[in-house]
C-alpha positions as CSV (number, residue, x, y, z in Angstrom):
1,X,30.4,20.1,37.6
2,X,28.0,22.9,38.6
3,X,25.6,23.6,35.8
4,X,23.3,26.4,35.4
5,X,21.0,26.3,32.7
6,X,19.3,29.7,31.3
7,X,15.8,29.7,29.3
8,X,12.8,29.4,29.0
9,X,10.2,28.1,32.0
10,X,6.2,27.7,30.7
11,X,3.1,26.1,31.1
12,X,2.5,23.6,28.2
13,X,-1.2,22.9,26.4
14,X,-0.5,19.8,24.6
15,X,-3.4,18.7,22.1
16,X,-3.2,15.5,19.7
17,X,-4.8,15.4,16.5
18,X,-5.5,12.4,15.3
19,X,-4.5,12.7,11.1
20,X,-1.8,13.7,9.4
21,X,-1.1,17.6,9.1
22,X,0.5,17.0,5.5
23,X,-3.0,15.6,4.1
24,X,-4.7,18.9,4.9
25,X,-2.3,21.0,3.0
26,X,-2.5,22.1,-0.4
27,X,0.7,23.1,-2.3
28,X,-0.7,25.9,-4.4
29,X,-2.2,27.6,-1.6
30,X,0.8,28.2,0.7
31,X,1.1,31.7,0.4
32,X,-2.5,31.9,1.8
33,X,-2.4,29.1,4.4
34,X,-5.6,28.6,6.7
35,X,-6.1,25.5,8.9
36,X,-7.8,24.5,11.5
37,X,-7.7,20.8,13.4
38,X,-9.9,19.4,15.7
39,X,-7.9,17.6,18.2
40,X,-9.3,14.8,20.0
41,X,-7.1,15.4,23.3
42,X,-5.9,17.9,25.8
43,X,-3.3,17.8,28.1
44,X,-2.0,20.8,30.5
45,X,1.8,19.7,31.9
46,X,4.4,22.1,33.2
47,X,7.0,22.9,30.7
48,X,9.6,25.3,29.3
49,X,12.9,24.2,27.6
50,X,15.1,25.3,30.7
51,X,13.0,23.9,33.3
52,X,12.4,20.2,31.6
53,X,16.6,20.2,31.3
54,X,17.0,20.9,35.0
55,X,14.1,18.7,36.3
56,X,16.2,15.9,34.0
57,X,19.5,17.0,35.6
58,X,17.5,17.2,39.0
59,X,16.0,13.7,38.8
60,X,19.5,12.2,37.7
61,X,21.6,13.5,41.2
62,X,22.7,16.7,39.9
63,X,21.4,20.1,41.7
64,X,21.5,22.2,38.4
65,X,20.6,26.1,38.4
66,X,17.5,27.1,36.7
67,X,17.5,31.1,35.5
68,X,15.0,32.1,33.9
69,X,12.3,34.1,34.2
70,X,8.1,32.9,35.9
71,X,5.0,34.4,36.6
72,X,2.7,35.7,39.3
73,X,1.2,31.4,39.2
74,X,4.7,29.9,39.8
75,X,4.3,28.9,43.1
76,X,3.5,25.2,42.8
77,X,5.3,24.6,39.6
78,X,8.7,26.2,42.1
79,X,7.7,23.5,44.6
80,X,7.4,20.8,42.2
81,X,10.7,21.6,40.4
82,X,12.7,22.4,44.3
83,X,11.5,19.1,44.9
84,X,13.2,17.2,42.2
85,X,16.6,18.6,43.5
86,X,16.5,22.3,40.9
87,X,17.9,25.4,42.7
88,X,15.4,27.6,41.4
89,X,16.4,30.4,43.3
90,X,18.0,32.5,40.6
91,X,14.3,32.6,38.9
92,X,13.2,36.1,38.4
93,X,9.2,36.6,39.5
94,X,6.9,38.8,37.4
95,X,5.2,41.3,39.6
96,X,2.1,41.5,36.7
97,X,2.7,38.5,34.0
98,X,2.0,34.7,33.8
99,X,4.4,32.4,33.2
100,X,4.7,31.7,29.5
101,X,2.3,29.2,27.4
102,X,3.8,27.0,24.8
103,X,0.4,25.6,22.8
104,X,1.5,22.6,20.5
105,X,-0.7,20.1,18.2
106,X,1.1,16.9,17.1
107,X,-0.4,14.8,14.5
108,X,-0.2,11.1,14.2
109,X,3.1,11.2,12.7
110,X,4.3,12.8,15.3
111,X,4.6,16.0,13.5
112,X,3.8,19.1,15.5
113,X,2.6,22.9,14.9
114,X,3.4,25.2,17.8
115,X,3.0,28.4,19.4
116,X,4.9,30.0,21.9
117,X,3.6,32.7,23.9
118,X,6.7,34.5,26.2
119,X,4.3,35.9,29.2
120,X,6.9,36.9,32.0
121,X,9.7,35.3,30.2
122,X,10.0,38.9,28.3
123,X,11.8,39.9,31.7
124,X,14.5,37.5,31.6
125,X,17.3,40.0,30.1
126,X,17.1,41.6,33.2
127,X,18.9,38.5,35.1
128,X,22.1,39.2,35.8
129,X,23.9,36.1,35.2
130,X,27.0,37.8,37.4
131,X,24.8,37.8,40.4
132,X,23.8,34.1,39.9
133,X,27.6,33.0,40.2
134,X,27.9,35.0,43.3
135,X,25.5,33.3,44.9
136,X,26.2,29.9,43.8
137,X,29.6,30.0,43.5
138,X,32.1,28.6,40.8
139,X,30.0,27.4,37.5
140,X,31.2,24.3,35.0
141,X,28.8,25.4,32.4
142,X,26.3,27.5,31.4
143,X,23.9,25.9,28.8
144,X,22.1,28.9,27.2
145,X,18.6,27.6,26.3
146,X,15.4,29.1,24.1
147,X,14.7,32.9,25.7
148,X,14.1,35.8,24.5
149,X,16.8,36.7,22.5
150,X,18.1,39.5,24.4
151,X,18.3,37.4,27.5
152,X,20.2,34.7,25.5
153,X,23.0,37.1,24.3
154,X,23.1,38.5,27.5
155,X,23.9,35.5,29.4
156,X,26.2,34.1,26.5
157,X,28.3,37.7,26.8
158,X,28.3,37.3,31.0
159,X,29.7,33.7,30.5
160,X,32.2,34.5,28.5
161,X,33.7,36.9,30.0
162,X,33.5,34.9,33.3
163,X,35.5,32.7,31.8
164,X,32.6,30.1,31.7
165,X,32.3,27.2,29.3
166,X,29.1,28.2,27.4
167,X,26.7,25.3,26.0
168,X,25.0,27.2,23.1
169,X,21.2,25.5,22.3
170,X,18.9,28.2,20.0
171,X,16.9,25.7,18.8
172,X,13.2,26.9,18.6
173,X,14.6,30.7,19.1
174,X,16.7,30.4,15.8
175,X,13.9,32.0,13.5
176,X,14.0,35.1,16.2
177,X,17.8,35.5,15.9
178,X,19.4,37.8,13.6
179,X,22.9,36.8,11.8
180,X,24.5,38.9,14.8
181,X,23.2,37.3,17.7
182,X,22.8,33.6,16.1
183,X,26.8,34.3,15.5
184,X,27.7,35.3,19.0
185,X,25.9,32.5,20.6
186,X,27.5,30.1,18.5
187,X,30.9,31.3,18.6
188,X,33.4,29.9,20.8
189,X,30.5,27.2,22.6
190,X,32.2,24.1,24.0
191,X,28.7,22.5,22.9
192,X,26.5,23.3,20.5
193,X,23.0,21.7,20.5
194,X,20.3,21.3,17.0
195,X,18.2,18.9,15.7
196,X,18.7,17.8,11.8
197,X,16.1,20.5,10.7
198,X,18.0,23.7,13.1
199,X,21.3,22.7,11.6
200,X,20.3,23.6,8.1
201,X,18.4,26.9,9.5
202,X,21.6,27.8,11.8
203,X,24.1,27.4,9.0
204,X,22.0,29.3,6.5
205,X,21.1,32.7,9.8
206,X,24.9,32.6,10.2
207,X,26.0,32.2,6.8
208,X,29.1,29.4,7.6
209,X,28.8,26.3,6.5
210,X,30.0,22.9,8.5
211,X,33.2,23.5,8.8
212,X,32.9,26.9,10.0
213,X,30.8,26.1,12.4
214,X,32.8,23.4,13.7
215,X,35.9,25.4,13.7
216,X,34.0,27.9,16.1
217,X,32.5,25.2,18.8
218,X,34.2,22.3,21.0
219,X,31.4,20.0,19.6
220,X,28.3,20.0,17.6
221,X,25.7,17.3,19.0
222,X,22.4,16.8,15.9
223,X,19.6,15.7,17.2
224,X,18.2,13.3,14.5
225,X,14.9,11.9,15.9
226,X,14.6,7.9,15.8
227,X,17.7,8.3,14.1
228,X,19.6,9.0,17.1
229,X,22.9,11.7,17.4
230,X,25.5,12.3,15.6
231,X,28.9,14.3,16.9
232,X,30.7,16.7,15.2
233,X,33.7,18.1,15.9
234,X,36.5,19.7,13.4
235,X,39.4,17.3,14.7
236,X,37.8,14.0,13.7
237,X,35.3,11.8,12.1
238,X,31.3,12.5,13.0
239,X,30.4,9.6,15.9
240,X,26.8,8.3,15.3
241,X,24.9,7.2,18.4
242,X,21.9,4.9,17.3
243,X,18.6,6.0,19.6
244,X,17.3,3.8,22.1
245,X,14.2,1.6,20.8
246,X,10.9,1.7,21.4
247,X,7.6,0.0,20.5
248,X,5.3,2.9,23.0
249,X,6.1,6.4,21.8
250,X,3.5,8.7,22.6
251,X,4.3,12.3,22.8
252,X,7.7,13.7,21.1
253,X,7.0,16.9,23.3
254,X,10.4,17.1,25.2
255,X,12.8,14.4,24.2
256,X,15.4,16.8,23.0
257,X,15.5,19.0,26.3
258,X,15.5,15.1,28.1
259,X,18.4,13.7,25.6
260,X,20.2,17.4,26.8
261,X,20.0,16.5,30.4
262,X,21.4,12.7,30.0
263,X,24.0,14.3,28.0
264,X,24.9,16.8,30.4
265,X,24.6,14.4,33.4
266,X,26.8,11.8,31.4
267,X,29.9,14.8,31.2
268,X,29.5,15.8,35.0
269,X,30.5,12.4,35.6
270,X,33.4,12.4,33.3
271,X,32.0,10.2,31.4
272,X,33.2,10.6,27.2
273,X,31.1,12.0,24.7
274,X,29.2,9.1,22.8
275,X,28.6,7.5,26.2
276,X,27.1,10.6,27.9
277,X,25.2,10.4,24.6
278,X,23.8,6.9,25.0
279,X,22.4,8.2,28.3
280,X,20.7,11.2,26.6
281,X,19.5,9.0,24.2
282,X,18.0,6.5,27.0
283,X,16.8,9.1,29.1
284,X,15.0,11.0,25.9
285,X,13.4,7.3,25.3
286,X,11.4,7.6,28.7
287,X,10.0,10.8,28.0
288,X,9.0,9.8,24.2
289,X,6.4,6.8,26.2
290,X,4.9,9.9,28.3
291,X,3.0,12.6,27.4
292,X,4.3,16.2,28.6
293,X,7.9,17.0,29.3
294,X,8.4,16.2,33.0
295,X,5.6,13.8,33.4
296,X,8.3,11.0,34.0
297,X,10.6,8.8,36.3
298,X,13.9,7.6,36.1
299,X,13.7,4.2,37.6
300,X,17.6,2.4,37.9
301,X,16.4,-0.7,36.7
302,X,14.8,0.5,34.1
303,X,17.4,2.5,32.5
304,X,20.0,-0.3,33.3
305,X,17.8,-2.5,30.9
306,X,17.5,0.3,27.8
307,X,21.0,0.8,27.9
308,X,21.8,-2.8,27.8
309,X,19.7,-3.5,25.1
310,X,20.8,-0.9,22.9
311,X,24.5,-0.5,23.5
312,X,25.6,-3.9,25.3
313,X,27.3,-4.4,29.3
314,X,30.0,-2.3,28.5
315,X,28.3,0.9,28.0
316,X,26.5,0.0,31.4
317,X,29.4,-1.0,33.3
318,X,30.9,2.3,31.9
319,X,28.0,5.0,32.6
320,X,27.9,3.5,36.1
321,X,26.0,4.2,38.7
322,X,22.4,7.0,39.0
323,X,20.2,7.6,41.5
324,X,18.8,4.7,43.3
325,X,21.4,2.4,41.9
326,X,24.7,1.9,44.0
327,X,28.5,2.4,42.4
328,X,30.2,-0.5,41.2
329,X,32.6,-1.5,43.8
């Protein structure tokens, strides 16, 4: 299944500060919120919701489609990601902007604050998604990521009406959308991607509630932290994925766009739902013991041991075979 994935590509500033963000606020004084934390660490990765989704995809044997749009300082971060098997040739370059910056402080409960700051993304409605196709060739899904809005309605639109499954994931962009556009992007998705906290916000932007949503979408895949995944769908009872354990987290920075690629990488393979999810969830594990979003490896071993532990031989025997680890038989 050839995927392309549409969104966002940035530079991340990653700083740690060592409290708890709810001790510094007061109640009373929300209306009139200053704060300021002193963060005891700094670290610079390569980012961008789009880009972290295909260099998962990329590292686990698939040769997904990155569209989105970079800056003039690309150059290395293009090497880096071409080298991890992304097809990044559909990126639009900025003749006069930088690549975007996302700025994020997480505290030690692993809460974060976070700033995003678009940069050349701002040019990404000018992709034509059409053009993409014709270069590649046939598409098995379009996952519509975090972009400027515009961008993200476009390419929803230009899927559609190629007849393209669409994989609808707002997430950060939701508080951008209007009822319009959050409506369009939702409607007629195979998947629909949110964590626990965008579900609430999504059903309250479009104004339908559970049901309605489900009735539009193929599935509905929350997000729910240490909690794992749960999967909705309107023709059967919610299936609840427990997350892969770990006594090492470090930076939560990521692990949804990782859990996204597993996911995705499970389904190319034909592999059902819930087991595509166990791989999202093992895969999202990794990134949760390393700090920035592609700052990891995907060792066969390794991952043949999380998803034992957690979900037994069969799911192993029944994911099968990644890179570096032959096929059964």
């Amino acid at each position: 299944m050839g995927i392309a994935v549409t969104g966002s590509i940035a530079t991340d500033h990653l700083a740690t500060f060592p409290g708890r963000f709810a001790d510094q606020i007061v109640a009373e004084q929300l209306a009139t919120i200053s704060l300021s934390f002193l963060a005891d660490d700094l670290q610079v990765r390569r980012g961008g919701v789009a880009a972290n989704i295909c260099f998962g995809l990329g590292l686990l044997g698939l040769a997904p489609v990155l569209v989105g749009a970079a800056g003039t300082d690309f150059a290395d971060y293009d090497a880096r990601l071409q080298a991890s098997g992304v097809d990044t040739k559909s990126v639009r370059l900025s003749a006069t902007r930088h690549t975007a910056r996302f700025m994020c402080t997480t505290d030690d409960d692993h809460n974060q604050i976070a700033t995003f700051y678009p940069g050349a993304m701002v040019e990404a409605e000018e992709i034509d998604l059409a053009e993409v196709v014709a270069r590649v060739g046939a598409l098995g899904l379009v996952l519509v990521a975090p972009d400027v809005p515009a961008a993200m309605v476009r390419h929803t639109r230009a899927a559609h009406a190629a007849g393209i499954p669409v994989a609808a994931d707002p997430s950060q962009q939701l508080a951008r959308l209007d009822r319009e556009s959050a409506r369009l992007l939702v409607d007629g998705a195979r998947y629909l991607f949110t964590n626990t906290y965008e579900s609430a916000l999504l059903r309250q932007l479009t104004g339908w509630d559970e049901a309605e949503v489900l009735a539009r979408v193929g599935a509905w895949i929350v997000t729910r932290g240490a909690d794992g995944v749960s999967i909705l769908t309107a023709d059967g009872p919610a299936e609840h994925i427990p997350a892969v354990a770990t006594d090492r987290p470090s930076d939560p920075t990521g692990v949804g766009d990782a859990f996204r690629a597993g996911f995705l990488a499970g389904l190319s393979r034909g592999l059902p739902r819930s087991r595509a999810a166990q791989l999202g969830c093992a895969v999202a594990t990794i990134v949760l013991e390393s700090v920035g979003t592609q700052e990891y490896e995907l060792a066969p071993g390794d991952l043949e041991e999380r998803l034992l532990r957690a979900y037994g031989p069969e799911a192993v025997a029944e994911i099968g075979a990644w890179p570096g680890r032959p096929a059964a038989g």
